[in-house]
VOBARO-541772 format. One record per residue (C-alpha): x, y, z; residue number from 1; residue in one letter; chain. Coordinates in steps of 0.05 Angstrom, whole numbers, plus 5000, padded with zeros to 4 digits. Layout:
! VOBARO-541772
    x    y    z seq type mol
    X    Y    Z NUM    a   A
...
//
This chain:
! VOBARO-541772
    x    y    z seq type mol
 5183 5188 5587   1    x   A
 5135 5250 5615   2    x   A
 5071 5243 5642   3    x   A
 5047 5268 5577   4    x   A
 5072 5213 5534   5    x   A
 5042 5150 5529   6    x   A
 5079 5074 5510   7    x   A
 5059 5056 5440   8    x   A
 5058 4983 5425   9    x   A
 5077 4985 5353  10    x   A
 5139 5017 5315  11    x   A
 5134 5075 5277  12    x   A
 5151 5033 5216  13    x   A
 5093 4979 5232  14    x   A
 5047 5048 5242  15    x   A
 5072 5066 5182  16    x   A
 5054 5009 5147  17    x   A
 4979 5013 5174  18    x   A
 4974 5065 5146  19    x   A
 4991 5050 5072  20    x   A
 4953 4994 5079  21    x   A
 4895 5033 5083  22    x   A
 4910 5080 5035  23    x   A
 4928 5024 4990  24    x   A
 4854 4999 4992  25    x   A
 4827 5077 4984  26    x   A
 4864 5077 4922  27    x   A
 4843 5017 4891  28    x   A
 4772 5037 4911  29    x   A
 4779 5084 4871  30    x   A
 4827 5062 4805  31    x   A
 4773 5000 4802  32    x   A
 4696 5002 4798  33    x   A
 4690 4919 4782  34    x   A
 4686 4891 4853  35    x   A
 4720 4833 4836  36    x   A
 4790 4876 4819  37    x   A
 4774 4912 4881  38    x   A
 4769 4854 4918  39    x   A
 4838 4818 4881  40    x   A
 4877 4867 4850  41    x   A
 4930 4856 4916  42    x   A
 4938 4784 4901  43    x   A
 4949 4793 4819  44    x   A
 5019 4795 4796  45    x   A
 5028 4862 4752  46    x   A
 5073 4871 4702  47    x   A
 5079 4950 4705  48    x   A
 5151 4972 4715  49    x   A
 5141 4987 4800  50    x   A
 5118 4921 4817  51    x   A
 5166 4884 4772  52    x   A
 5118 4822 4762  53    x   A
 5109 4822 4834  54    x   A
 5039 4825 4872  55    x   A
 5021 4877 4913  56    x   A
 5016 4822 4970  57    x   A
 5085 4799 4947  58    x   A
 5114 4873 4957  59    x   A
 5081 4871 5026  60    x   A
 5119 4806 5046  61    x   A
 5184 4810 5022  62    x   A
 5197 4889 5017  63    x   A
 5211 4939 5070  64    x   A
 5174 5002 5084  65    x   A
 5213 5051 5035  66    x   A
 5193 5004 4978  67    x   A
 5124 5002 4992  68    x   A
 5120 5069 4997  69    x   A
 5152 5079 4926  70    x   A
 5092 5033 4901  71    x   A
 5036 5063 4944  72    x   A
 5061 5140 4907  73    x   A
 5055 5100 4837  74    x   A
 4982 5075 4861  75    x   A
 4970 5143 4886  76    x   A
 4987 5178 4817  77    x   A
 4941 5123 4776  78    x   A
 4883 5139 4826  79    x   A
 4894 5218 4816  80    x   A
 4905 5213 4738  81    x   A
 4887 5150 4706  82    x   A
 4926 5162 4644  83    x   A
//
């Protein structure tokens, strides 16, 4: 390691995963102006083809990082173009 570089204490993939976190909750800032959506829509199960029934929550648990990123792109697209 050079001088210049400095030890990180978390993987890339657990960065990585910070960081769709927060974009998660941008997003659904911005799909959903009732609060109390805002506040749940991560612990609903939804029925729409990427989550398979599954909560967002659920897809945070039990799926690696390459699956939540196919979900986060799906959230990204509804929060771009609603319909």
């Amino acid at each position: 390691m050079s001088d210049f570089e400095e030890e990180s204490f978390f993987t890339e993939d657990q960065i990585r995963r910070f960081d769709l976190v927060v974009n998660f909750d941008r997003f659904i800032n911005i799909i959903f102006k009732n609060p109390k959506n805002r506040e749940n829509f991560a612990s609903y199960s939804n029925a729409n083809i990427i989550f398979k029934g599954r909560s967002l929550l659920e897809i945070m648990e039990e799926c690696d990082t390459e699956e939540w990123q196919r979900v986060y792109l799906e959230v990204k697209i509804w929060a771009i173009n609603p319909w």
